[in-house]
N, CA, C, O and CB atoms as a CASP TS submission, in Angstrom:
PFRMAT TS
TARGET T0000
AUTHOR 0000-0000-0000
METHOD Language model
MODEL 1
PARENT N/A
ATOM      1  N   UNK     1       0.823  -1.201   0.000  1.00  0.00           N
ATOM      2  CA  UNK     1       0.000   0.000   0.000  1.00  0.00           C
ATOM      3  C   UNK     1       0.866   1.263   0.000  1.00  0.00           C
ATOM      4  O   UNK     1       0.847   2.184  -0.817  1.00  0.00           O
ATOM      5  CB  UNK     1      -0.935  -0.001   1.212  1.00  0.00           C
ATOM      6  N   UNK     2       1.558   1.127   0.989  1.00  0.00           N
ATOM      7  CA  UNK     2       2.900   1.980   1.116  1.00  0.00           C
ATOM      8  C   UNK     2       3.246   2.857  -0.658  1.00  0.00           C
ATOM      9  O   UNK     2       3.032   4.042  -0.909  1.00  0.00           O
ATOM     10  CB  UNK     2       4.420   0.578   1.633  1.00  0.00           C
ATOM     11  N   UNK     3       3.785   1.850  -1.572  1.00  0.00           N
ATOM     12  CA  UNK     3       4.818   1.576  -2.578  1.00  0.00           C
ATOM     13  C   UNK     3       3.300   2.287  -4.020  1.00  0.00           C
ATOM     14  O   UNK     3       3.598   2.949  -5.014  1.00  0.00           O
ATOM     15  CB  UNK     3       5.578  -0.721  -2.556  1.00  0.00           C
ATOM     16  N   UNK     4       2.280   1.991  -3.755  1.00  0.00           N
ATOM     17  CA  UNK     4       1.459   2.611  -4.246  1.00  0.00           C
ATOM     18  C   UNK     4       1.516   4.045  -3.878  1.00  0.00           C
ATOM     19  O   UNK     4       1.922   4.882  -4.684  1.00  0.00           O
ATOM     20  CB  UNK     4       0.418   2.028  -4.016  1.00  0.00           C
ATOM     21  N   UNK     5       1.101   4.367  -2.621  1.00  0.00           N
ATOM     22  CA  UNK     5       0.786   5.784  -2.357  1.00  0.00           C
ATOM     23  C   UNK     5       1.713   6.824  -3.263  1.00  0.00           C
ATOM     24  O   UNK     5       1.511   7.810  -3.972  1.00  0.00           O
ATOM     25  CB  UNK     5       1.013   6.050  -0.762  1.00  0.00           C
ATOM     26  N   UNK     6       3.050   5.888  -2.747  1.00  0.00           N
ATOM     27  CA  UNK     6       4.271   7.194  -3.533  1.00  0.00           C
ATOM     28  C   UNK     6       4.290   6.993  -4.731  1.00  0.00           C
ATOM     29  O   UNK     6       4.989   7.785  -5.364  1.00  0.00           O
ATOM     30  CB  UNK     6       5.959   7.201  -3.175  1.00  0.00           C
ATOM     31  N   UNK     7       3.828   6.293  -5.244  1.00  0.00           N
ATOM     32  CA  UNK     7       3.865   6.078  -6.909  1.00  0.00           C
ATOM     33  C   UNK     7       2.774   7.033  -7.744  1.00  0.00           C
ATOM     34  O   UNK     7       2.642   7.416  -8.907  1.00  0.00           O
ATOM     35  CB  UNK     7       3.444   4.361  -7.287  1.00  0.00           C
ATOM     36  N   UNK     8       2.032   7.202  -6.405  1.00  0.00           N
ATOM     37  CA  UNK     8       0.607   8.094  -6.489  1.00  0.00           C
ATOM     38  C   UNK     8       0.474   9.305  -6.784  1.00  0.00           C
ATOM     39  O   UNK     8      -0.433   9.901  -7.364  1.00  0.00           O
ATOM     40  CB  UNK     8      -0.037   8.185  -5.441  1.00  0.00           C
ATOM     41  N   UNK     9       2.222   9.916  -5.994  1.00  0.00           N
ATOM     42  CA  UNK     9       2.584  10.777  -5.306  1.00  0.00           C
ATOM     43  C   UNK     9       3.399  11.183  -6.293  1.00  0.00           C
ATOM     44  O   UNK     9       3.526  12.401  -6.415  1.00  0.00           O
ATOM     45  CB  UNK     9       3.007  10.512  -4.059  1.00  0.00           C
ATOM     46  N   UNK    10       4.038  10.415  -7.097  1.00  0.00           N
ATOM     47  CA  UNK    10       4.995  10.521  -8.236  1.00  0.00           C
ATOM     48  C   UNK    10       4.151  11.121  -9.408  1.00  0.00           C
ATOM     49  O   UNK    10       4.162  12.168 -10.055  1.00  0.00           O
ATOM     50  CB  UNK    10       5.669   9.043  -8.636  1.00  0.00           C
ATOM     51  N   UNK    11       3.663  10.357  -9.389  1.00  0.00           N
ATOM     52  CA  UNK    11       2.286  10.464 -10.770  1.00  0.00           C
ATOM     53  C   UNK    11       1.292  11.650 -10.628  1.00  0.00           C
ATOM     54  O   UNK    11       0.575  11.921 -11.591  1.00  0.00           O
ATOM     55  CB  UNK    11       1.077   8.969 -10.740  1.00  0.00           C
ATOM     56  N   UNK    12       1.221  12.276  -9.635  1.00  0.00           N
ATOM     57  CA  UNK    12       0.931  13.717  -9.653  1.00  0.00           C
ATOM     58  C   UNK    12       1.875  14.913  -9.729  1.00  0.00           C
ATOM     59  O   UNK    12       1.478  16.078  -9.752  1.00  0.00           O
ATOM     60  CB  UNK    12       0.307  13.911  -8.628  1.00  0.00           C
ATOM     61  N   UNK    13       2.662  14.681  -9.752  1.00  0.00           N
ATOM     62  CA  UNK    13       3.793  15.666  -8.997  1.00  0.00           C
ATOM     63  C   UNK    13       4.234  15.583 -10.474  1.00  0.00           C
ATOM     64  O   UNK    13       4.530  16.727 -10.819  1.00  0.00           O
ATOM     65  CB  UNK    13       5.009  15.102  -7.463  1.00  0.00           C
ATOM     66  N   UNK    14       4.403  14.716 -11.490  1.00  0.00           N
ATOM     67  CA  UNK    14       4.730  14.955 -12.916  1.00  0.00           C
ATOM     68  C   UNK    14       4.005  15.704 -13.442  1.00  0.00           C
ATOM     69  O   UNK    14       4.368  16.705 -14.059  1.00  0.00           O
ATOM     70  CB  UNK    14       4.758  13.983 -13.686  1.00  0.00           C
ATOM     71  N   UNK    15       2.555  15.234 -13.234  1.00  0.00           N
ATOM     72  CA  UNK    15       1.339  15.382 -13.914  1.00  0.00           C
ATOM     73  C   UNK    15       1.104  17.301 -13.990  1.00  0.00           C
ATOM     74  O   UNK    15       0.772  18.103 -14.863  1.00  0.00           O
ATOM     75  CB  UNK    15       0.023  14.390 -12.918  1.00  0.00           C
ATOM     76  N   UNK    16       1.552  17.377 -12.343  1.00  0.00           N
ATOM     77  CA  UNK    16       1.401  19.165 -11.944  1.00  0.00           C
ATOM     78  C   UNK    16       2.519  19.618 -13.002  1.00  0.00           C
ATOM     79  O   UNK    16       2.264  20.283 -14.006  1.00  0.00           O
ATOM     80  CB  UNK    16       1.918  19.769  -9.939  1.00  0.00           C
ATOM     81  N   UNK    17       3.510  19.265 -12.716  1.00  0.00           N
ATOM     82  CA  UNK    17       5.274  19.559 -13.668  1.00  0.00           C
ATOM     83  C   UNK    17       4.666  19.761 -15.024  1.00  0.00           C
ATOM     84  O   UNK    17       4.719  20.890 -15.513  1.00  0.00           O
ATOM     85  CB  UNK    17       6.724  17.885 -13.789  1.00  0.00           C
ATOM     86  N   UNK    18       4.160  18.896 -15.603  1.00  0.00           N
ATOM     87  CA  UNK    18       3.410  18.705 -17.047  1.00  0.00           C
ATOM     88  C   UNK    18       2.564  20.289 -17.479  1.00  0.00           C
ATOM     89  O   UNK    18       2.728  21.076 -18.410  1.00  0.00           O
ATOM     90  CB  UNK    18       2.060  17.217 -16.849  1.00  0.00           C
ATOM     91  N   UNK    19       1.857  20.271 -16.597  1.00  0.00           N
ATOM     92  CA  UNK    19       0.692  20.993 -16.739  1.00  0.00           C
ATOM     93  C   UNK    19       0.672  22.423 -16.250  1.00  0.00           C
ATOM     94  O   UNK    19       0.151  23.309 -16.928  1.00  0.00           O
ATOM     95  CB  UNK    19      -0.284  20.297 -16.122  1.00  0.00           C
ATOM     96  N   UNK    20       1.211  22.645 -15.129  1.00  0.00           N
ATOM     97  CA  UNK    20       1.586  23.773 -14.604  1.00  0.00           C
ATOM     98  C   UNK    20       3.304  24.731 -14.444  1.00  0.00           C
ATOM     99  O   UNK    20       3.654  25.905 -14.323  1.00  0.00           O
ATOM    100  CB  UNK    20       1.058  23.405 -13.472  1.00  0.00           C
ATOM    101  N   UNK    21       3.903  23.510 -14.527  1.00  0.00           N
ATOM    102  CA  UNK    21       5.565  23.724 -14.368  1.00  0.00           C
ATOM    103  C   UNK    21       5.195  24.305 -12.440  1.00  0.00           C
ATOM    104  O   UNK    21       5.484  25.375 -11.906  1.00  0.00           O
ATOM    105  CB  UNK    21       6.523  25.431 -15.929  1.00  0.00           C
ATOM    106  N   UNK    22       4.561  23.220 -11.921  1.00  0.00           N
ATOM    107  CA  UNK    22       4.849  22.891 -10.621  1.00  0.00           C
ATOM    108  C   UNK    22       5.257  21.625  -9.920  1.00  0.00           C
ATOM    109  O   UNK    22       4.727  20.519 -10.031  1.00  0.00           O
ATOM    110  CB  UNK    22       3.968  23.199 -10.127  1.00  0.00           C
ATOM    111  N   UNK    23       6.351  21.992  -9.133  1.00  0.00           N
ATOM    112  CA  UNK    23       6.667  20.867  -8.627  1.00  0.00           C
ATOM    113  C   UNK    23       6.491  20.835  -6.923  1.00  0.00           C
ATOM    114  O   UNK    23       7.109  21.467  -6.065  1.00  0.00           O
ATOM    115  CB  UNK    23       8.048  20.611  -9.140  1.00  0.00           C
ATOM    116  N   UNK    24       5.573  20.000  -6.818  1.00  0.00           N
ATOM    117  CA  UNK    24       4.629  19.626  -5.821  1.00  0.00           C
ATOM    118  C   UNK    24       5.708  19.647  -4.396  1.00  0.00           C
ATOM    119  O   UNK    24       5.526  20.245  -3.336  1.00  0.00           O
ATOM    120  CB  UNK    24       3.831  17.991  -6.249  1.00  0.00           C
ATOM    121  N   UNK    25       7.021  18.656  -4.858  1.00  0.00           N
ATOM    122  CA  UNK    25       7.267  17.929  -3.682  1.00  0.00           C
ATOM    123  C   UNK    25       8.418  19.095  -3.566  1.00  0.00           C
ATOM    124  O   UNK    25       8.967  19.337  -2.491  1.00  0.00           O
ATOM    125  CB  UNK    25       7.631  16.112  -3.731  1.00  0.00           C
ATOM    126  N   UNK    26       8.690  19.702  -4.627  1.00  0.00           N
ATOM    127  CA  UNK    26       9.657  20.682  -3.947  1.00  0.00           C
ATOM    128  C   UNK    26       9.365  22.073  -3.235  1.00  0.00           C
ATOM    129  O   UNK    26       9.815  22.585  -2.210  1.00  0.00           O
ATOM    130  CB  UNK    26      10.509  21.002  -4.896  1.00  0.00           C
ATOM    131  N   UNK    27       8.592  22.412  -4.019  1.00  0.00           N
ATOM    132  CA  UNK    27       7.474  23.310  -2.864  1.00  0.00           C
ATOM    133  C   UNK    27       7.256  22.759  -1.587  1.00  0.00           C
ATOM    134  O   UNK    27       7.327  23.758  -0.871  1.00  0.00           O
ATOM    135  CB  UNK    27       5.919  23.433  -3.371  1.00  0.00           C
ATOM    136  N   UNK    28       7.070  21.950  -0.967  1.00  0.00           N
ATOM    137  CA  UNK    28       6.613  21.398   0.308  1.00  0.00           C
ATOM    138  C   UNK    28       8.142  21.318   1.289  1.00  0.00           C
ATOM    139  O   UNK    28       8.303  21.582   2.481  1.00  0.00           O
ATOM    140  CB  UNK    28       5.784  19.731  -0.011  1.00  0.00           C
ATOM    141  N   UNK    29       9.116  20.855   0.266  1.00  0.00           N
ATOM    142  CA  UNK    29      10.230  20.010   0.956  1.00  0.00           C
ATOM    143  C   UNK    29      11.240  21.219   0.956  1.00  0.00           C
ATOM    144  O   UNK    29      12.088  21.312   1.843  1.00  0.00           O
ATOM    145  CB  UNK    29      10.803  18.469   0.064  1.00  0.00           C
ATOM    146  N   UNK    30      11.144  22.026   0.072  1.00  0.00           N
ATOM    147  CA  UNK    30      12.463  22.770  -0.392  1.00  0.00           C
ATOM    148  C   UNK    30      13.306  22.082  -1.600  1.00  0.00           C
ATOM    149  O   UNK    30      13.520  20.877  -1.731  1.00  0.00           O
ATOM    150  CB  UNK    30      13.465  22.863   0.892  1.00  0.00           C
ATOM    151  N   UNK    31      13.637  22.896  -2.255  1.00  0.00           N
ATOM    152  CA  UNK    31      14.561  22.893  -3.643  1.00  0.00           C
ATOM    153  C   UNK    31      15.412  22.233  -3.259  1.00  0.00           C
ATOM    154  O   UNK    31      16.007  22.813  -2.350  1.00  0.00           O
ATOM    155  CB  UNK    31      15.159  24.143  -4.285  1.00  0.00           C
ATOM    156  N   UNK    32      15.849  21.185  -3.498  1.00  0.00           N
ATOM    157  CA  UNK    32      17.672  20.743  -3.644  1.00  0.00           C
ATOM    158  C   UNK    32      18.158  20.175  -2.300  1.00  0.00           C
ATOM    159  O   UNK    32      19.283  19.771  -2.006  1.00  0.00           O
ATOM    160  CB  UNK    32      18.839  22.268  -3.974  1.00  0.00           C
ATOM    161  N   UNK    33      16.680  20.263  -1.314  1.00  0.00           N
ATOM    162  CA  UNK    33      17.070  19.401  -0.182  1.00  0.00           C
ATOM    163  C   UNK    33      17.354  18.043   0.059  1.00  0.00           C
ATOM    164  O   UNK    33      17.130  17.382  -0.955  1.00  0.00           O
ATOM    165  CB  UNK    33      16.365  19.513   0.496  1.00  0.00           C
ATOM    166  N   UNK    34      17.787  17.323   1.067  1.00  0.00           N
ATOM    167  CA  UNK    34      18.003  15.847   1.415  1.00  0.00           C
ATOM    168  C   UNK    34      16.528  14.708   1.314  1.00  0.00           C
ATOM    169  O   UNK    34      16.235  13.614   0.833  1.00  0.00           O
ATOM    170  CB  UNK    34      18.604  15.911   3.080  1.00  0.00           C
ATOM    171  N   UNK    35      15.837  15.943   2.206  1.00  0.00           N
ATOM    172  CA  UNK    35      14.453  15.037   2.304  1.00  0.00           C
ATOM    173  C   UNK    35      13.703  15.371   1.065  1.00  0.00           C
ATOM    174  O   UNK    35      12.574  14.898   0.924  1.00  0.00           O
ATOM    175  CB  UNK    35      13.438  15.385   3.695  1.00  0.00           C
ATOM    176  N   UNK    36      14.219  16.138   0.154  1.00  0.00           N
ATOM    177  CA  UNK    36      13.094  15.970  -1.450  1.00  0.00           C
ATOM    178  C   UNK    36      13.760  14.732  -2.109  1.00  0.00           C
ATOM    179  O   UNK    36      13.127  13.787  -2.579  1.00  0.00           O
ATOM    180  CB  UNK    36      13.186  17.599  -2.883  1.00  0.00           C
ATOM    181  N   UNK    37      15.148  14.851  -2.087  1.00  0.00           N
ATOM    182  CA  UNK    37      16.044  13.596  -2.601  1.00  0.00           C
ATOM    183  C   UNK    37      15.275  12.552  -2.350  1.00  0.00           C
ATOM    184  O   UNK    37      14.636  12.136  -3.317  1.00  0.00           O
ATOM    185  CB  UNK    37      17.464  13.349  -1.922  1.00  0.00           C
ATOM    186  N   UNK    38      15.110  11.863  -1.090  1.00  0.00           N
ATOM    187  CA  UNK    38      14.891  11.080  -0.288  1.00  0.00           C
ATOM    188  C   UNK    38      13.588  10.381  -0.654  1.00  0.00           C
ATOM    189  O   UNK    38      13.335   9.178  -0.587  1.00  0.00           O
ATOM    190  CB  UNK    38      14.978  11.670   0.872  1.00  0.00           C
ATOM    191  N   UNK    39      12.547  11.736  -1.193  1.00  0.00           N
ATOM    192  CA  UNK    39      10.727  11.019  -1.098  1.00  0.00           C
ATOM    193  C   UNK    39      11.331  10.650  -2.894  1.00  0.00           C
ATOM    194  O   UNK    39      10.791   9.673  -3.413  1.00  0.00           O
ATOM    195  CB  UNK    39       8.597  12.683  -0.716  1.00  0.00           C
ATOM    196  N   UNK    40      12.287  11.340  -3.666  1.00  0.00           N
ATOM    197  CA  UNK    40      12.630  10.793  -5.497  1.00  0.00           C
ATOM    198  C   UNK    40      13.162   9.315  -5.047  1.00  0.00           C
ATOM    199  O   UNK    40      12.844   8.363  -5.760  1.00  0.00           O
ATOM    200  CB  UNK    40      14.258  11.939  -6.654  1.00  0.00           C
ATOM    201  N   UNK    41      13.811   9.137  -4.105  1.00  0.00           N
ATOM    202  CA  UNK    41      14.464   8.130  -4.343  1.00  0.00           C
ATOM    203  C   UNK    41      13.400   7.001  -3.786  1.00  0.00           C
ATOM    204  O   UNK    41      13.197   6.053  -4.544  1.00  0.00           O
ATOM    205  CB  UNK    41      15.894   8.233  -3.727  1.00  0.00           C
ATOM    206  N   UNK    42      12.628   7.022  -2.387  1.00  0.00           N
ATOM    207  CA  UNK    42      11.412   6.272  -2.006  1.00  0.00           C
ATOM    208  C   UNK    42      10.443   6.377  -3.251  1.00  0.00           C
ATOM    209  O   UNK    42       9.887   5.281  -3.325  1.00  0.00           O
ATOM    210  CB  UNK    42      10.725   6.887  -0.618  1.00  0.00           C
ATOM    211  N   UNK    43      10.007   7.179  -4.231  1.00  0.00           N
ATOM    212  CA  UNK    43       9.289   7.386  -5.428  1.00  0.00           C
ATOM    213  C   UNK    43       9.305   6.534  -6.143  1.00  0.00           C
ATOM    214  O   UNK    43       8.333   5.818  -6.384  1.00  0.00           O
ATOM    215  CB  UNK    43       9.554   8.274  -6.075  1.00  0.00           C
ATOM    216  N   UNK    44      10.916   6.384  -6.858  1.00  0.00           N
ATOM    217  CA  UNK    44      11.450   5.398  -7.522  1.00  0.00           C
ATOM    218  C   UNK    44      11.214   4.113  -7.475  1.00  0.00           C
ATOM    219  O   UNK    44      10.702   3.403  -8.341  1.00  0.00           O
ATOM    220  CB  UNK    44      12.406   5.456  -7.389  1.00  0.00           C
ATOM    221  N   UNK    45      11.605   3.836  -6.434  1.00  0.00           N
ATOM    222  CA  UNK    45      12.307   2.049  -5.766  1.00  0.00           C
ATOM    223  C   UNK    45      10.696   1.830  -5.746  1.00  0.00           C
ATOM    224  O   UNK    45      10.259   0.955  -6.493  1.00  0.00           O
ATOM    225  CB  UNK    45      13.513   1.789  -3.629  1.00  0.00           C
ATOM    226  N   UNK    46       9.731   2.608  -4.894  1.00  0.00           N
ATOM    227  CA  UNK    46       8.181   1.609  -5.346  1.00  0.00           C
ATOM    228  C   UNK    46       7.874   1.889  -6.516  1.00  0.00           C
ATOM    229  O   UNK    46       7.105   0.976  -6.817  1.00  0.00           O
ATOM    230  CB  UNK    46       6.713   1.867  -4.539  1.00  0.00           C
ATOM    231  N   UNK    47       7.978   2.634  -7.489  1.00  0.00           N
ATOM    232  CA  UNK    47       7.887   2.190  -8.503  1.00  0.00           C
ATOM    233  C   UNK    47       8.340   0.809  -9.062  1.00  0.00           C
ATOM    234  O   UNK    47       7.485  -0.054  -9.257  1.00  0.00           O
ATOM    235  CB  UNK    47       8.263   2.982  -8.966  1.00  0.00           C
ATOM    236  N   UNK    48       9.790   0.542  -9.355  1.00  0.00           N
ATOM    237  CA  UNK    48      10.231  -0.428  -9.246  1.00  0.00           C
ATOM    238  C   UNK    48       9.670  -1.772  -8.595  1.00  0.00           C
ATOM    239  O   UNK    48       9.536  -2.842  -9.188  1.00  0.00           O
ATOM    240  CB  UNK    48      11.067  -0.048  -8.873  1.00  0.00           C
ATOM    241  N   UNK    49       9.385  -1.523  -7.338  1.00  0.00           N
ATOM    242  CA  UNK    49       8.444  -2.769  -6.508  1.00  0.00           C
ATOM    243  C   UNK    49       7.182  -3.040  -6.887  1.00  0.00           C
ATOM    244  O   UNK    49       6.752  -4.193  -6.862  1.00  0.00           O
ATOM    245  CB  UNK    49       8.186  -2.512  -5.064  1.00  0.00           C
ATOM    246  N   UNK    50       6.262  -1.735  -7.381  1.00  0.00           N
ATOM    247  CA  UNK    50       5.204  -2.357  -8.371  1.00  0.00           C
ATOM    248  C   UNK    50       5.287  -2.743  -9.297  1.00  0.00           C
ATOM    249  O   UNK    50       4.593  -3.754  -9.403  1.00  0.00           O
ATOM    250  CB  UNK    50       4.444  -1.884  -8.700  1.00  0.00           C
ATOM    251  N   UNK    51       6.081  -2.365 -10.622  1.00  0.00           N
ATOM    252  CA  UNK    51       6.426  -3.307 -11.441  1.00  0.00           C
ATOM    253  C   UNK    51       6.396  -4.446 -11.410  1.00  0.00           C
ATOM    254  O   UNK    51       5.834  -5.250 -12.154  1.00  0.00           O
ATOM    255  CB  UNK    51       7.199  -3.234 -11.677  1.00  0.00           C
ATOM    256  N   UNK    52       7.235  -4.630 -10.209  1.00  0.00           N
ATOM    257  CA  UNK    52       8.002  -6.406  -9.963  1.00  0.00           C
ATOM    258  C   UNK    52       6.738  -7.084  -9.513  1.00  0.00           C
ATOM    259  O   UNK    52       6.354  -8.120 -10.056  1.00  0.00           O
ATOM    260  CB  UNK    52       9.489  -6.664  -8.456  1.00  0.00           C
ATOM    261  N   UNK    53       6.161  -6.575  -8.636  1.00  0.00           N
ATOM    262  CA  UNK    53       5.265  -7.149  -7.688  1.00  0.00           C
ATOM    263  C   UNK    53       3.962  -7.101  -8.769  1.00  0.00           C
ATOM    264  O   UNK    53       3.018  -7.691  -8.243  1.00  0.00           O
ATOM    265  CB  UNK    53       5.125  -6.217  -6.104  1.00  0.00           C
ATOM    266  N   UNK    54       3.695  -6.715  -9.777  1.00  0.00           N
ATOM    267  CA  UNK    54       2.755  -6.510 -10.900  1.00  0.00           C
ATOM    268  C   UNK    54       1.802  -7.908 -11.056  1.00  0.00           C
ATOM    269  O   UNK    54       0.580  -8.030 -10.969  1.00  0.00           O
ATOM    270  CB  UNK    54       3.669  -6.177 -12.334  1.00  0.00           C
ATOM    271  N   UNK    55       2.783  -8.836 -11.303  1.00  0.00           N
ATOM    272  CA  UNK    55       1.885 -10.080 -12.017  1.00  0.00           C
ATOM    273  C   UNK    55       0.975 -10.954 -10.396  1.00  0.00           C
ATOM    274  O   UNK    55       0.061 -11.778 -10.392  1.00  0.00           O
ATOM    275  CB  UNK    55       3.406 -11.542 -13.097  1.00  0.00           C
ATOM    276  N   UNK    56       1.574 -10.446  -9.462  1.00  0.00           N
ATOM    277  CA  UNK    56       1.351 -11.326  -8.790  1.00  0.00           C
ATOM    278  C   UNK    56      -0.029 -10.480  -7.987  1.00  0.00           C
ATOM    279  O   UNK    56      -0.340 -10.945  -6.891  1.00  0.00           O
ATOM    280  CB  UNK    56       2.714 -11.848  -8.025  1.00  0.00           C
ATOM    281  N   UNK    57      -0.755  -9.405  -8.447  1.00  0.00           N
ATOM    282  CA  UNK    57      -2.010  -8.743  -8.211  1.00  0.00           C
ATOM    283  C   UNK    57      -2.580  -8.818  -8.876  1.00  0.00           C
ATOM    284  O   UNK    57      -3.705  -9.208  -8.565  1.00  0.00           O
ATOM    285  CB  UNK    57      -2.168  -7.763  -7.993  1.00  0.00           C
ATOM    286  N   UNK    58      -2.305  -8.517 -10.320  1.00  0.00           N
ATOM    287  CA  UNK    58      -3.284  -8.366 -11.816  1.00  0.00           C
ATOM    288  C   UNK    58      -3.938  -9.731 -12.519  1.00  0.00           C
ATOM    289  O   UNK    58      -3.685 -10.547 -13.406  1.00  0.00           O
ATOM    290  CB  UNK    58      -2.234  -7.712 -13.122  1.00  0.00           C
ATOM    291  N   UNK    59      -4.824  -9.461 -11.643  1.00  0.00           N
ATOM    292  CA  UNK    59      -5.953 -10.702 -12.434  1.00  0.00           C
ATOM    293  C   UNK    59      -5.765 -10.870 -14.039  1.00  0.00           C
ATOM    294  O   UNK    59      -5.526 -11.978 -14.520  1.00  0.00           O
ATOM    295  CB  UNK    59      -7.782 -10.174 -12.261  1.00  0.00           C
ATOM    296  N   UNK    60      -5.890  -9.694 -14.846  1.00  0.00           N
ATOM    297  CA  UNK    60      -5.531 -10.323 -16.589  1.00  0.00           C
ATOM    298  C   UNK    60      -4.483 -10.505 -16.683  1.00  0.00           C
ATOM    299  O   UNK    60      -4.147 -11.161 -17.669  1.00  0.00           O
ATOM    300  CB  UNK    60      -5.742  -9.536 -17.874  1.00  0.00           C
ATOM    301  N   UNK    61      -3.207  -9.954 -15.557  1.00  0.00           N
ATOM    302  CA  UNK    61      -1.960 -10.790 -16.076  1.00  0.00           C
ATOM    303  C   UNK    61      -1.285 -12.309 -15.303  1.00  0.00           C
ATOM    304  O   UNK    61      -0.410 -13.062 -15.731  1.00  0.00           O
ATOM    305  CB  UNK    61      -0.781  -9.679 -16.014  1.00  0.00           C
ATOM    306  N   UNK    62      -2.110 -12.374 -13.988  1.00  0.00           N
ATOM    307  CA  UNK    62      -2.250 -13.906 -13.743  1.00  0.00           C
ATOM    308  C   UNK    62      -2.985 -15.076 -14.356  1.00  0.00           C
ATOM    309  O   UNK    62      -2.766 -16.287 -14.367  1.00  0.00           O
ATOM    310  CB  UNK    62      -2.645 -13.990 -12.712  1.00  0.00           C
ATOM    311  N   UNK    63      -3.754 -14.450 -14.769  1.00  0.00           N
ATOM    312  CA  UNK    63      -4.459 -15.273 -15.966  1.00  0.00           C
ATOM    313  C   UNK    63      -4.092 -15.863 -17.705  1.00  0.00           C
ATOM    314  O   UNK    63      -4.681 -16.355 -18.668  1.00  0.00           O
ATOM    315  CB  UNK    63      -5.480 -14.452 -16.123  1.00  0.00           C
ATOM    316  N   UNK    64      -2.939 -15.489 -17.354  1.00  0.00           N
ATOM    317  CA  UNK    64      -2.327 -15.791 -18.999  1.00  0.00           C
ATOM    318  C   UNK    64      -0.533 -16.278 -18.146  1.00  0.00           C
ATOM    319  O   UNK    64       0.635 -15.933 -18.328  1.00  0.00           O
ATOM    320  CB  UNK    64      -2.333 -13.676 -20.536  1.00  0.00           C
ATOM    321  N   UNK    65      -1.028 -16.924 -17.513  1.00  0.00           N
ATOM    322  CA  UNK    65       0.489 -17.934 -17.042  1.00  0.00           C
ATOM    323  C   UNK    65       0.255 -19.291 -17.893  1.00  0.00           C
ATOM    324  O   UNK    65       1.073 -20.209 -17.831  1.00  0.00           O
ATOM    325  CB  UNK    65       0.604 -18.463 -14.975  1.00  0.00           C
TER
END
């Protein structure tokens, strides 16, 4: 649930970047800080973990094993 939220969190924060040329998490965190680093790099890696973890939730893609 975790690895979702921030992926959630990712996927808006582009979406604002996209659309507004705002960036969500640096506004909140500060520009060029440790802890904005920190939520890119937690961002990432669940990304990564949903990927991986993908087949083993998705009913149409467990269904074609």
């Amino acid at each position: 649930m975790a690895t979702y939220l921030l992926v959630v969190v990712g996927a808006l924060n582009w979406g604002l970047m996209g659309l507004f040329d705002i960036n969500l998490v640096s506004s909140l965190l500060g520009d060029g800080t440790m802890l904005e680093k920190i939520v890119y790099i937690l961002v990432g890696l669940s990304a990564v973990i949903d990927v991986m973890m993908h087949m083993s939730y998705c009913k149409m893609c467990s269904s074609k094993k």
